[in-house]
N, C-alpha and C positions, 0 to 999 in steps of 0.2 A: 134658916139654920135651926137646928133641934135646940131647946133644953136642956139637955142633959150636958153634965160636968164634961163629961170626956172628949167630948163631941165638941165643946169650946176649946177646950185644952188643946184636942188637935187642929182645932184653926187657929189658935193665939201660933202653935208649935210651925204649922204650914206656914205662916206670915214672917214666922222667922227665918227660916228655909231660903223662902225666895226672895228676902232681903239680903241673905248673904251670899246667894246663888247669883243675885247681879252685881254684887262687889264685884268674886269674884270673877265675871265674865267681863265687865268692864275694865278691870284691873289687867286684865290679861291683852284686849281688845289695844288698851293702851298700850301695852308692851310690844305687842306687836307694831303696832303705829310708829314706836318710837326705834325698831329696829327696822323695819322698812326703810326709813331715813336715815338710819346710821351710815357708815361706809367702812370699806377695808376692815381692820385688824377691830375698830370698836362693834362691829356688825359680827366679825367672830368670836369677839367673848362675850354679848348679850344673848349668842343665837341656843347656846345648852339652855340659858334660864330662862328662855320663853319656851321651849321647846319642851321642859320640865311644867312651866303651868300650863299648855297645853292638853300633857297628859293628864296632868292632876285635872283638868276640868272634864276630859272623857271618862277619868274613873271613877267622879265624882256624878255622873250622870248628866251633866249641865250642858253638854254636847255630845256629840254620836261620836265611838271611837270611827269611824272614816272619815267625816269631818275632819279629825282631831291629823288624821294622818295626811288627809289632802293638805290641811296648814303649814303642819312642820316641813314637807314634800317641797310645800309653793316656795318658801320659806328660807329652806336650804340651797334649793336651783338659786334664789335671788342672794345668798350669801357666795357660796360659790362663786359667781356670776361677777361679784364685787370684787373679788380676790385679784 
């Protein structure tokens, strides 16, 4: 790593980034997990708010918006599915 002020700045800036880029991804990770196991009528009111931090993590860059759509896709057949 260089010397210079700015060039640390942006790794101190980078290291916070992807500290809060795996909250995020594991917070959602969980969310998923925890609606997977839901059932019925709880599996349809959890399924907007994970399907909501889905996109926020595709707009956020943290995953690829196709990813992001293969998920809520998988997601939904398996809510559905419950009904």
């Amino acid at each position: 790593m260089a010397n210079h002020s700015a060039t640390k700045k942006d790794a101190r800036q980078a290291a916070k980034r992807t500290e809060r880029n795996k909250y995020y991804g594991k917070t959602t990770r969980n969310a998923i997990r925890d609606l997977k196991a839901a059932k019925g009528k709880e599996a349809s009111d959890k399924f907007p708010v994970v399907a909501s931090q889905i996109d926020k993590l595709a707009k956020r860059g943290i995953i690829h918006k196709n990813k992001a759509a293969n998920l809520k896709s998988k997601l939904a057949r398996k809510v559905n599915a419950a009904k």
